[in-house]
SEZA-22939 format. One record per residue: residue number from 1; residue in three letters; x, y, z of N, C-alpha, C in turn. Coordinates in nm, 2 decimals. Example, Ala and Ser with C-alpha at 12.3 -4.5 7.8 and 13.67 -1.06 7.14 Angstrom:
[atom 1 'ALA' [1.32 -0.57 0.78] [1.23 -0.45 0.78] [1.32 -0.33 0.78]]
[atom 2 'SER' [1.28 -0.22 0.71] [1.37 -0.11 0.71] [1.29 0.00 0.79]]
REM end
This chain:
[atom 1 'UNK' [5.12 4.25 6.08] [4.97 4.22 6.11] [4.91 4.35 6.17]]
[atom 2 'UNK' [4.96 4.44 6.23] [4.97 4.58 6.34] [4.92 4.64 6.24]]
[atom 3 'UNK' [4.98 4.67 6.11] [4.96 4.79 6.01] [4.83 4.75 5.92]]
[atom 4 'UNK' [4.81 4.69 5.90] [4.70 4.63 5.81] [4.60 4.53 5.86]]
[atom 5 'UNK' [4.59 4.57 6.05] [4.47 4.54 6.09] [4.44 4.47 6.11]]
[atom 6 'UNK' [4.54 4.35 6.09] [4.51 4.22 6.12] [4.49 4.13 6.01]]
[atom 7 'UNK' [4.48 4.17 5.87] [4.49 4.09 5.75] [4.55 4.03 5.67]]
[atom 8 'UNK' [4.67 4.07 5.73] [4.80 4.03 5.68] [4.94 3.92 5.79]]
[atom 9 'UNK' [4.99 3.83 5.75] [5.03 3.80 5.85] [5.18 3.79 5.75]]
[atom 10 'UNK' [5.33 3.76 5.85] [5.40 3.76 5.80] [5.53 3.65 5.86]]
[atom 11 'UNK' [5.48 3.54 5.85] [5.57 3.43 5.91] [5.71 3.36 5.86]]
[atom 12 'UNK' [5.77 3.49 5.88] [5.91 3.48 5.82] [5.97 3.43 5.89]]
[atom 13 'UNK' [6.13 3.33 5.90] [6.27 3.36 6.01] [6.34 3.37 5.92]]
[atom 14 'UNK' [6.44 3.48 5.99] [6.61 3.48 5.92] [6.68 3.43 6.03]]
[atom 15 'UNK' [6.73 3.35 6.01] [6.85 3.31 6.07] [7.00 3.39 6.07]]
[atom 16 'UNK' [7.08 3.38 6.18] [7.19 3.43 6.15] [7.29 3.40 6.25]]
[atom 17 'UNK' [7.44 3.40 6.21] [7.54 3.40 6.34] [7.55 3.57 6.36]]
[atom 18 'UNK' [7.58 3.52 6.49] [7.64 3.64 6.57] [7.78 3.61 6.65]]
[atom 19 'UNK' [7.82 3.68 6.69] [7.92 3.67 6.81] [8.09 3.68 6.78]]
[atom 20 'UNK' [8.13 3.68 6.83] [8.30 3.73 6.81] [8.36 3.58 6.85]]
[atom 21 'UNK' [8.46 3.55 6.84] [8.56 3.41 6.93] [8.66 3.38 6.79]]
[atom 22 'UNK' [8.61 3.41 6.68] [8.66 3.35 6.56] [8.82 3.41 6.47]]
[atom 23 'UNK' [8.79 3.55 6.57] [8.91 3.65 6.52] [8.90 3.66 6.36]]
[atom 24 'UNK' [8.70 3.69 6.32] [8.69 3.75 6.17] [8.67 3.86 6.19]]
[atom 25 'UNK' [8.66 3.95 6.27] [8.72 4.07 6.21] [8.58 4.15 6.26]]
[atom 26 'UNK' [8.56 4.27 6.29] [8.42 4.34 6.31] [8.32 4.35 6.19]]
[atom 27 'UNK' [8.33 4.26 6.05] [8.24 4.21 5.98] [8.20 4.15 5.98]]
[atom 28 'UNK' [8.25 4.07 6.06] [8.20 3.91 6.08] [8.16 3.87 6.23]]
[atom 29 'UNK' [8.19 3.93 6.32] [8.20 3.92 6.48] [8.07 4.00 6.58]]
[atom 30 'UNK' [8.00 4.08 6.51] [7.92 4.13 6.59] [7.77 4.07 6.62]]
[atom 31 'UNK' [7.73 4.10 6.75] [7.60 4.06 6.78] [7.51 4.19 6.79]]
[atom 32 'UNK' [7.46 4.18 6.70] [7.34 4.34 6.68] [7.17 4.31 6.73]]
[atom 33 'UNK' [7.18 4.20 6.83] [7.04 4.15 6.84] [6.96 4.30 6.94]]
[atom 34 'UNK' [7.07 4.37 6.98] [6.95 4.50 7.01] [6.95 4.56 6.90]]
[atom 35 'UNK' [7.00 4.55 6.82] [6.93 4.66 6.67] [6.79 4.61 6.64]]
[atom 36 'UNK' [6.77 4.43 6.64] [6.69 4.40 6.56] [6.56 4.42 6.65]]
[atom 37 'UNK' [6.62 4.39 6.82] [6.50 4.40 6.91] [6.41 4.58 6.92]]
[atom 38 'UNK' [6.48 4.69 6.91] [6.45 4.79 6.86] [6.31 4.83 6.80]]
[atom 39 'UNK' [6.29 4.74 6.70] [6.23 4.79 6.62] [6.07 4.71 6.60]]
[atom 40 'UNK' [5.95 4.73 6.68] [5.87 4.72 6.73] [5.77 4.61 6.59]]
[atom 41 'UNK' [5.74 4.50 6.65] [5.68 4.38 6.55] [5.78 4.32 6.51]]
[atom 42 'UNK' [5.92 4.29 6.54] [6.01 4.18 6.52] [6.03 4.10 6.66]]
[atom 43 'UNK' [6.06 3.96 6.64] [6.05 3.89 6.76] [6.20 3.87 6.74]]
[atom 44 'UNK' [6.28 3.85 6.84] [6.42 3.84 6.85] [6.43 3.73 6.95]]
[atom 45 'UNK' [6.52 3.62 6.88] [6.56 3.51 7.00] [6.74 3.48 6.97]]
[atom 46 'UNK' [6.74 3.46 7.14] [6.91 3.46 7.14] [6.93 3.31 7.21]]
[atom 47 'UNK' [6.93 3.20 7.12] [6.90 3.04 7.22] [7.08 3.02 7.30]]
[atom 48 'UNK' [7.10 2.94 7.35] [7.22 2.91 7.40] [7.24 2.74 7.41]]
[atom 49 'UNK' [7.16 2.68 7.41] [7.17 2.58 7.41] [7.12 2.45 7.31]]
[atom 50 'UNK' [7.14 2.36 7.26] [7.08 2.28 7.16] [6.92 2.23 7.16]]
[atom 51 'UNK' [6.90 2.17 7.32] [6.76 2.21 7.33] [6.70 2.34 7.33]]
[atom 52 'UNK' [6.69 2.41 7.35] [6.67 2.54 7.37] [6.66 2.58 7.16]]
[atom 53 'UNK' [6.80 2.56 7.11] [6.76 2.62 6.94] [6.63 2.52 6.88]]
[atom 54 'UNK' [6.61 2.36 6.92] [6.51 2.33 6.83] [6.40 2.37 6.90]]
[atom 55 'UNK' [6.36 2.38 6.97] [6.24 2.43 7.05] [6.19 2.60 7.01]]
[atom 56 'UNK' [6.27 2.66 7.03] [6.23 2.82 6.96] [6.25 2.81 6.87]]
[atom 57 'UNK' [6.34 2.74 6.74] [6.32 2.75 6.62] [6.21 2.73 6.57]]
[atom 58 'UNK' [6.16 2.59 6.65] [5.98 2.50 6.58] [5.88 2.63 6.64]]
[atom 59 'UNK' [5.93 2.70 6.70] [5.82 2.76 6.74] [5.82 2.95 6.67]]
[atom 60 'UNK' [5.96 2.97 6.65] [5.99 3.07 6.52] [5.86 3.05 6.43]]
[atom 61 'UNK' [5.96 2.91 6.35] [5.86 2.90 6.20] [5.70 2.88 6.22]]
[atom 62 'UNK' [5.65 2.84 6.34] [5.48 2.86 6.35] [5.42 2.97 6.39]]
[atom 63 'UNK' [5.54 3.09 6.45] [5.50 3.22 6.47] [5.45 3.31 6.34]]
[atom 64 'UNK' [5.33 3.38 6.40] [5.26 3.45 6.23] [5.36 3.62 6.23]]
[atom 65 'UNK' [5.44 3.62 6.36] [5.51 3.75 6.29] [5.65 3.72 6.29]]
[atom 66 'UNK' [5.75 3.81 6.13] [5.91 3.77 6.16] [5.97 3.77 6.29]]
[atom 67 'UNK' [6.05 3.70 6.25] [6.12 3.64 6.40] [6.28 3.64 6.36]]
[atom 68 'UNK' [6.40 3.71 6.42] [6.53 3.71 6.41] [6.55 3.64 6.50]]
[atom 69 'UNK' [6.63 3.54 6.45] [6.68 3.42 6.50] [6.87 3.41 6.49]]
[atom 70 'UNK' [6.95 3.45 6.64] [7.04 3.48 6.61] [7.14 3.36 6.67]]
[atom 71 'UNK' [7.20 3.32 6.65] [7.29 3.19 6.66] [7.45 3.21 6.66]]
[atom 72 'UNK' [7.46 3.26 6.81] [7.67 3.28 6.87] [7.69 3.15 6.74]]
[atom 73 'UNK' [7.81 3.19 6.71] [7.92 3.06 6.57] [7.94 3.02 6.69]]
[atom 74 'UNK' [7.99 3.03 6.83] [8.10 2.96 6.92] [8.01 2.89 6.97]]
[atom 75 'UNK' [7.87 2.85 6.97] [7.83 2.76 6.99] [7.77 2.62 6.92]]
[atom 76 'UNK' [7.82 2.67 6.80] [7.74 2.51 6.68] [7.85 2.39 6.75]]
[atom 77 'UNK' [7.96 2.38 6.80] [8.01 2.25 6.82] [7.97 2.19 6.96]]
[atom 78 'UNK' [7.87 2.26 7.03] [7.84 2.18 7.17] [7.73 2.12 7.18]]
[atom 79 'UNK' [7.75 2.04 7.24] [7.66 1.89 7.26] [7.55 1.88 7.34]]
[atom 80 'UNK' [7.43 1.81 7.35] [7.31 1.82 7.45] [7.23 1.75 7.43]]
[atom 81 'UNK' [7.15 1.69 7.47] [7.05 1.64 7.50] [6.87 1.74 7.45]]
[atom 82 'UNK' [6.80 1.58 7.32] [6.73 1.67 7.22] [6.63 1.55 7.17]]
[atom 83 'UNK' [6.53 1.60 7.27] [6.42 1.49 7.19] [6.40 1.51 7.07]]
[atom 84 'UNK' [6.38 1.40 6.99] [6.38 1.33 6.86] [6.23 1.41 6.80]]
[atom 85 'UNK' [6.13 1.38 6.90] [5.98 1.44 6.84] [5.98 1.61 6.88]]
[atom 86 'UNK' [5.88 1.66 6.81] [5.89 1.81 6.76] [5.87 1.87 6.90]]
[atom 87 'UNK' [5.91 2.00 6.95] [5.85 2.03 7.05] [5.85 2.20 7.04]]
[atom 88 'UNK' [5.80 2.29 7.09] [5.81 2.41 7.13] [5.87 2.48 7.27]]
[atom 89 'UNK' [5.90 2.61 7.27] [5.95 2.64 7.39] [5.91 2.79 7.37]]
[atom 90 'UNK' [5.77 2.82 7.43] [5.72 2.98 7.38] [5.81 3.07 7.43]]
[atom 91 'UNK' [5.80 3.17 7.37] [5.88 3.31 7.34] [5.88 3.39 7.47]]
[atom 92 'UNK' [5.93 3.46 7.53] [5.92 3.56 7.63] [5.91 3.49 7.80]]
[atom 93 'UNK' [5.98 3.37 7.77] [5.99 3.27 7.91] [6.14 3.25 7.90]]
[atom 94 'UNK' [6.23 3.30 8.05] [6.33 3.26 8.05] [6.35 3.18 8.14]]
[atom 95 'UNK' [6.46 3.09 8.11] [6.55 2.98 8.15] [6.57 3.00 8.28]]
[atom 96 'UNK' [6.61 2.94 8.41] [6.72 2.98 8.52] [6.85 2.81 8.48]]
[atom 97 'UNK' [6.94 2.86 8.43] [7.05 2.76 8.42] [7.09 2.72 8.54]]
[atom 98 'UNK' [7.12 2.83 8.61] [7.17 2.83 8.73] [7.05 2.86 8.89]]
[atom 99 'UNK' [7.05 2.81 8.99] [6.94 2.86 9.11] [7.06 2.92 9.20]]
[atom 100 'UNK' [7.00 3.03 9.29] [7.13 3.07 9.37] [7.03 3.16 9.46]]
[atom 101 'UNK' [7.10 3.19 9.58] [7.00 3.31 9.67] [7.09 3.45 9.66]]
[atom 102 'UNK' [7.24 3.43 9.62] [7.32 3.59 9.70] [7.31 3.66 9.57]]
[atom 103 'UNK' [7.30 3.65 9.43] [7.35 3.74 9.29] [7.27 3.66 9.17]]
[atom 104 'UNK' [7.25 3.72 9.10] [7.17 3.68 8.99] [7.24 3.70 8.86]]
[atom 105 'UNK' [7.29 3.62 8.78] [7.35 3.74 8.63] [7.25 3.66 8.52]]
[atom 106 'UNK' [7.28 3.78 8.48] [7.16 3.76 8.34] [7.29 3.76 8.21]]
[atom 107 'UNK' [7.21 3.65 8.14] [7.28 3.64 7.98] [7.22 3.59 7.91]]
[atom 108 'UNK' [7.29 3.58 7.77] [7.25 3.53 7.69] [7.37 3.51 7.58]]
[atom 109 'UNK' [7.32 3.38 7.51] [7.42 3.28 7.45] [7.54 3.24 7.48]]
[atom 110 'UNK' [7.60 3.27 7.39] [7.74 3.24 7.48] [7.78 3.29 7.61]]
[atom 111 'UNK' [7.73 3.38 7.66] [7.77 3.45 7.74] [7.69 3.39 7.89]]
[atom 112 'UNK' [7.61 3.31 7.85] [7.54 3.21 7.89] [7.59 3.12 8.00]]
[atom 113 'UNK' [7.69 3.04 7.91] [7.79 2.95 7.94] [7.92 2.98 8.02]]
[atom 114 'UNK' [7.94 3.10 7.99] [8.06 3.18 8.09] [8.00 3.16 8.23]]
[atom 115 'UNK' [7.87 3.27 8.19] [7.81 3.30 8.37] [7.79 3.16 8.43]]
[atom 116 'UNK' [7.73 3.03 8.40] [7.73 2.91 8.44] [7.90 2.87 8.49]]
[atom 117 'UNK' [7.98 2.90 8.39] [8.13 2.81 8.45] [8.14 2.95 8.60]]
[atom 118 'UNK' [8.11 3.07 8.59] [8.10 3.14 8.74] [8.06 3.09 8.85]]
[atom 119 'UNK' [7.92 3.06 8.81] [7.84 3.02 8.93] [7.88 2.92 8.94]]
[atom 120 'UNK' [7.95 2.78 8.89] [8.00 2.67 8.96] [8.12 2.73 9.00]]
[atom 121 'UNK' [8.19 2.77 8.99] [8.31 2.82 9.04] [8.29 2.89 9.17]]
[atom 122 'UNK' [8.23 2.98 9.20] [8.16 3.06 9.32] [8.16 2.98 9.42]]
[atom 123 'UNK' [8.04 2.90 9.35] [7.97 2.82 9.46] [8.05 2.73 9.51]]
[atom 124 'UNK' [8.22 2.67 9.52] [8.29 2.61 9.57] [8.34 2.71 9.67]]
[atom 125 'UNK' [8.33 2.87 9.69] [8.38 2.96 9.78] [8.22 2.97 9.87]]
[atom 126 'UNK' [8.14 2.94 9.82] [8.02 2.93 9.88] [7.91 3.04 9.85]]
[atom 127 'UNK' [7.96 3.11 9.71] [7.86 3.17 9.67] [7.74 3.12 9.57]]
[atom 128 'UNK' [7.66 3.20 9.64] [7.52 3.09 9.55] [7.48 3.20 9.44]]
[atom 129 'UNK' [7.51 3.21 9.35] [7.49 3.26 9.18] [7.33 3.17 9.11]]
[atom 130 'UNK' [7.29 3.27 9.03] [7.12 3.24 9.02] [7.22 3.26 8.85]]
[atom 131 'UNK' [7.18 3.21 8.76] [7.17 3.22 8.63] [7.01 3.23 8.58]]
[atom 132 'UNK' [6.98 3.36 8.48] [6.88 3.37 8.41] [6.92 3.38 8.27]]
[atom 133 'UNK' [6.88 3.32 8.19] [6.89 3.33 8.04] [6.78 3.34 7.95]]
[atom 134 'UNK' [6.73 3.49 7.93] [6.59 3.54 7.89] [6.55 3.45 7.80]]
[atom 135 'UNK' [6.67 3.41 7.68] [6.64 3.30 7.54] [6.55 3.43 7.45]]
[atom 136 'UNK' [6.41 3.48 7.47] [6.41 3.56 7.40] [6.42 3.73 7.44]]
[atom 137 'UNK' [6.45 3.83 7.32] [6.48 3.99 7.39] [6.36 4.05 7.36]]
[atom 138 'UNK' [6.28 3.98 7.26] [6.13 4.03 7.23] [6.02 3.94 7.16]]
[atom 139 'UNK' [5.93 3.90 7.26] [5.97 4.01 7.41] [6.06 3.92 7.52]]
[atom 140 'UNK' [6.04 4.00 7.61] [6.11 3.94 7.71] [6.04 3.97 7.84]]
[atom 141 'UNK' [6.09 3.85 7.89] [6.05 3.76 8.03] [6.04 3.89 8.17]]
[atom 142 'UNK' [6.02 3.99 8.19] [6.00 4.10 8.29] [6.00 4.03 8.40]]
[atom 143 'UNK' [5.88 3.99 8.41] [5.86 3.92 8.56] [5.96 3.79 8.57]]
[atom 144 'UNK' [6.01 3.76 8.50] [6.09 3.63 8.51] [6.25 3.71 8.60]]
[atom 145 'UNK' [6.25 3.79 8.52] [6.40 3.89 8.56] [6.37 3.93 8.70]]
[atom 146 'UNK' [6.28 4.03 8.73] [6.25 4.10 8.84] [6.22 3.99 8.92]]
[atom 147 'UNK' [6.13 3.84 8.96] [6.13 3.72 8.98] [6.31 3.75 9.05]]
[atom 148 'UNK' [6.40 3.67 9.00] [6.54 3.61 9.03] [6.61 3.76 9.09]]
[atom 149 'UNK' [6.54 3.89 9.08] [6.63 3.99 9.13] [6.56 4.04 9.25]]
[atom 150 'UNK' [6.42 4.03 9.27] [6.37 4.00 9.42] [6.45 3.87 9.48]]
[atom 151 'UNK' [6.47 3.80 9.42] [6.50 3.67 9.50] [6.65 3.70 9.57]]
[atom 152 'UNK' [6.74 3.77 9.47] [6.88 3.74 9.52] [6.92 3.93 9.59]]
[atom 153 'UNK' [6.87 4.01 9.52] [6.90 4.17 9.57] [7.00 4.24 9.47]]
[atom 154 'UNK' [7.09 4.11 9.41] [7.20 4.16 9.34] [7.21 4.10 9.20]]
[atom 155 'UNK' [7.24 4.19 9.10] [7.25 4.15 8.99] [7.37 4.20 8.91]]
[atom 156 'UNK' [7.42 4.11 8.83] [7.52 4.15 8.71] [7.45 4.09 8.55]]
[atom 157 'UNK' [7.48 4.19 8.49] [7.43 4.22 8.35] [7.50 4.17 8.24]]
[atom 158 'UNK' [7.53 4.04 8.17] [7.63 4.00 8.10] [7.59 4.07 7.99]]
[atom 159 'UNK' [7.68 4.14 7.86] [7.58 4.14 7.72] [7.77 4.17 7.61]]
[atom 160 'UNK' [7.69 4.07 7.52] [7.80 4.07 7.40] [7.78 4.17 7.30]]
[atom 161 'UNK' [7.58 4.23 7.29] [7.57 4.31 7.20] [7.65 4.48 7.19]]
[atom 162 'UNK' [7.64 4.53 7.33] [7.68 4.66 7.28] [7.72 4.74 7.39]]
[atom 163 'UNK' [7.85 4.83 7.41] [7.90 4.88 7.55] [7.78 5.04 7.54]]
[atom 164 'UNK' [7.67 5.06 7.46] [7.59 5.17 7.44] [7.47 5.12 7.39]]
[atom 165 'UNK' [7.38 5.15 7.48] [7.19 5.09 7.40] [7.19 4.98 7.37]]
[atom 166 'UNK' [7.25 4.85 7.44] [7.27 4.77 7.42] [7.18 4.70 7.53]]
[atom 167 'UNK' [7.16 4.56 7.50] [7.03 4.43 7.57] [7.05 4.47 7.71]]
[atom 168 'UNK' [7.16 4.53 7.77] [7.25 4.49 7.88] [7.16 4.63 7.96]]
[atom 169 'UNK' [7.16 4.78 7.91] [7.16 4.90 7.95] [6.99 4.87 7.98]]
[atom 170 'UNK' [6.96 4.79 7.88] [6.79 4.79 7.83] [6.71 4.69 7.98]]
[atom 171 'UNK' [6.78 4.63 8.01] [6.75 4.48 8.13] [6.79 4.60 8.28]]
[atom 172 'UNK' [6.88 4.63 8.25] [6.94 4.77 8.36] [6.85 4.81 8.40]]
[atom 173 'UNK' [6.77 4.93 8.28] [6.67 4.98 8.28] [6.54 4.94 8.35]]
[atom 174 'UNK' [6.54 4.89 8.36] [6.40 4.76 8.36] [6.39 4.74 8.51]]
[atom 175 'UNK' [6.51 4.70 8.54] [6.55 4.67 8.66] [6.52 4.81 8.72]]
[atom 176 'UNK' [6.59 4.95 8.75] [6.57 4.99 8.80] [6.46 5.08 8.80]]
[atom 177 'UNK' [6.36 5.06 8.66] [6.25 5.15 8.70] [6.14 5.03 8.81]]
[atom 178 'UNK' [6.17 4.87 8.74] [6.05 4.87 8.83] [6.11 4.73 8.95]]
[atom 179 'UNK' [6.26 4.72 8.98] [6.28 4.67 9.05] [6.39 4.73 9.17]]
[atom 180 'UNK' [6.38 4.86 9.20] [6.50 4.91 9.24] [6.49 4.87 9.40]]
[atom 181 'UNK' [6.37 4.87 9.44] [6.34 4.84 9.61] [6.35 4.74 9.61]]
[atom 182 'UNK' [6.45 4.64 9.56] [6.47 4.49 9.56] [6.62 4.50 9.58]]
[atom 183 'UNK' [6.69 4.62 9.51] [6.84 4.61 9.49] [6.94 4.62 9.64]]
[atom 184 'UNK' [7.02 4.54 9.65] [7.08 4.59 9.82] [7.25 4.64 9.76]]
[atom 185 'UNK' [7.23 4.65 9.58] [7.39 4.69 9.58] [7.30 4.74 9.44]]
[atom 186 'UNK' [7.42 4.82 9.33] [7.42 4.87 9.26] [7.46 4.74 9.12]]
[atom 187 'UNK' [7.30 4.75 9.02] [7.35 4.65 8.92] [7.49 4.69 8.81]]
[atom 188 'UNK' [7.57 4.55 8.81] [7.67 4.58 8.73] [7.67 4.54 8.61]]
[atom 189 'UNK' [7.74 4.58 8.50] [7.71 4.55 8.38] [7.88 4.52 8.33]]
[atom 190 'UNK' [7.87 4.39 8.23] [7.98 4.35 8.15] [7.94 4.32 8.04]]
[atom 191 'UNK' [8.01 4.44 7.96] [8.01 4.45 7.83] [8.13 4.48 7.78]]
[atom 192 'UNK' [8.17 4.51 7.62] [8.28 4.48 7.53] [8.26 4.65 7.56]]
[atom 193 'UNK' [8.39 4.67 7.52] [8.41 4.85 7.47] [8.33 4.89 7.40]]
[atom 194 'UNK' [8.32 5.02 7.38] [8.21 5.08 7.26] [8.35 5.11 7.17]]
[atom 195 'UNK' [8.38 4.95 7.10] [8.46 4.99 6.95] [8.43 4.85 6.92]]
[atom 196 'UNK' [8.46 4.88 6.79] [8.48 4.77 6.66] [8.53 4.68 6.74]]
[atom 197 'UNK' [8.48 4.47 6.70] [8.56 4.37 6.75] [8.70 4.36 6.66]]
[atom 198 'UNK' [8.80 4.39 6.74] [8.91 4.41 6.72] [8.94 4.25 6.58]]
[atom 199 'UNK' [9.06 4.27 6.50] [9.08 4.13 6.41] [9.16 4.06 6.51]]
[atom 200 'UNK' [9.29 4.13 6.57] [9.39 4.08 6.65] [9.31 3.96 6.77]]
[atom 201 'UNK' [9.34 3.80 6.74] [9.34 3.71 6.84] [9.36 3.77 7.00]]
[atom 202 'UNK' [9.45 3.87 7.03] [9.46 3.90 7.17] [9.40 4.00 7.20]]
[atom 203 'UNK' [9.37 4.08 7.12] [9.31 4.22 7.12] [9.13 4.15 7.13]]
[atom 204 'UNK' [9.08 4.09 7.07] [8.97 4.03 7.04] [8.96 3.93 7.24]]
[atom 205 'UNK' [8.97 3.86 7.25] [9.03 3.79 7.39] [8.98 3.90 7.50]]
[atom 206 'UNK' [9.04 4.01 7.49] [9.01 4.10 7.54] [8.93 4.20 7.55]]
[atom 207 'UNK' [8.84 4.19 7.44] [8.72 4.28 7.43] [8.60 4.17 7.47]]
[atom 208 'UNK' [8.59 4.03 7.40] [8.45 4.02 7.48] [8.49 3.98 7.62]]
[atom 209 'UNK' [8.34 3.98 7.69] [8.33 4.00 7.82] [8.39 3.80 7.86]]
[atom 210 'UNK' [8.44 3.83 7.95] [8.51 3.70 7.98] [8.49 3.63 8.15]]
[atom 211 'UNK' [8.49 3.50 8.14] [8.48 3.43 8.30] [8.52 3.50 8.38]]
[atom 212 'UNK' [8.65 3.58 8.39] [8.72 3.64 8.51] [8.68 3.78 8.50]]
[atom 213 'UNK' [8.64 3.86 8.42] [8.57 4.00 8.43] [8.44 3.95 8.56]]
[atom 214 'UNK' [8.32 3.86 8.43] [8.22 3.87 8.56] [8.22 3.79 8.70]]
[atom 215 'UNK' [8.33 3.72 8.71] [8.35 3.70 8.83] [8.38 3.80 8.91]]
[atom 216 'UNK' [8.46 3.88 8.88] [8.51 4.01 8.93] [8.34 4.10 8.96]]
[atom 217 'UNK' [8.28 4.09 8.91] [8.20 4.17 8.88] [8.06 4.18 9.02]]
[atom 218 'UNK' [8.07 4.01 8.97] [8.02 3.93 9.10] [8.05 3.96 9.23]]
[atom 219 'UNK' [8.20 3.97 9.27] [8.27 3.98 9.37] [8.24 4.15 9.42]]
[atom 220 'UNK' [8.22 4.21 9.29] [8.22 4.39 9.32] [8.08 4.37 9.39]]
[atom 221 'UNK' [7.96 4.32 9.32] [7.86 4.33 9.40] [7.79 4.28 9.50]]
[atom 222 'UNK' [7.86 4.17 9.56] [7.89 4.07 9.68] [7.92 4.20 9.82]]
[atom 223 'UNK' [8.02 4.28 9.77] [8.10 4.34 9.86] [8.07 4.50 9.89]]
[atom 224 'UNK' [7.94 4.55 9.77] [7.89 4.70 9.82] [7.76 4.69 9.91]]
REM end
């Protein structure tokens, strides 16, 4: 619509999986949703939850510009709660899964679900963990982020997409050009190596970012 002035509209979605857990191989296993966010007039959504996919999907397909619509495989078998009549959930509003005052981690999809099993876990040592889950990367929620990183001082950066230019460095970013007089530690980030998702079951296990990394992670920035 940008190039031609407004004359043209172009209400496409592609759907797609993303995500590694399946041990298919770095053909089959990657999440490239910062490639697609990149590239200026694509809308990128990364849902995590069952309400959450029909709500941005119904709201994909009535968007007038394409929309990448990416969908972790390790999440089609989980279960939720999903009103029957149509609904929307607009674009560039994120989630808090979790409320907390000491640390904030940000994710998305599956990675989602990890930081959630953290922050219950924490919060039995008595740490209060904030969960944000953008849902979309473009655009995305600024004030929603900066919002939960004023609130807590401390943040950890979950991202499945990329150990380089990846959602993770990009939120980093963000954070410290316009939230750094909020920070009381240094933001951490938990990402996969910068290589291929390994085929090997254990090797794989070990590259994505996992419960007990960003626990650790949490704990690093608890403690500077």
């Amino acid at each position: 619509r940008y190039m031609f002035g407004g004359k043209a509209k172009a209400p496409m979605v592609v759907r797609g999986m993303i995500g590694a857990g399946f041990s298919a191989a770095a053909q089959h296993s990657q999440s490239p949703y910062n490639v697609f966010a990149a590239v200026p007039g694509l809308k990128v959504v990364v849902p995590s939850s069952p309400y959450d996919v029909k709500g941005l999907l119904i709201q994909a397909i009535r968007d007038d510009d394409p929309v990448v619509f990416c969908e972790h495989k390790m999440l089609y078998d989980i279960k939720g709660e999903v009103p029957d009549a149509a609904y929307t959930i607009p674009f560039g509003v994120a989630n808090y899964t979790r409320e907390g005052t000491d640390v904030t981690i940000i994710a998305l999809g599956l990675m989602v679900h990890r930081a959630n099993e953290v922050a219950d876990k924490l919060a039995k040592d008595g740490i209060s963990v904030e969960v944000v889950d953008p849902r979309t990367i473009s655009p995305l929620d600024e004030e929603g982020i900066l919002e939960s990183v004023a609130s807590t001082g401390r943040v950890v950066i979950v991202d499945e997409s990329a150990a380089r230019c990846g959602f993770g460095h990009d939120v980093a970013a963000l954070i410290a050009q316009k939230g750094f007089h909020y920070l009381k530690a240094p933001v951490e980030l938990v990402t996969p190596p910068h290589t291929p998702v390994p085929f090997s079951p254990v090797l794989e296990k070990e590259w994505i970012p996992s419960v007990e990394r960003i626990e650790q992670a949490v704990r690093k920035t608890l403690e500077a």
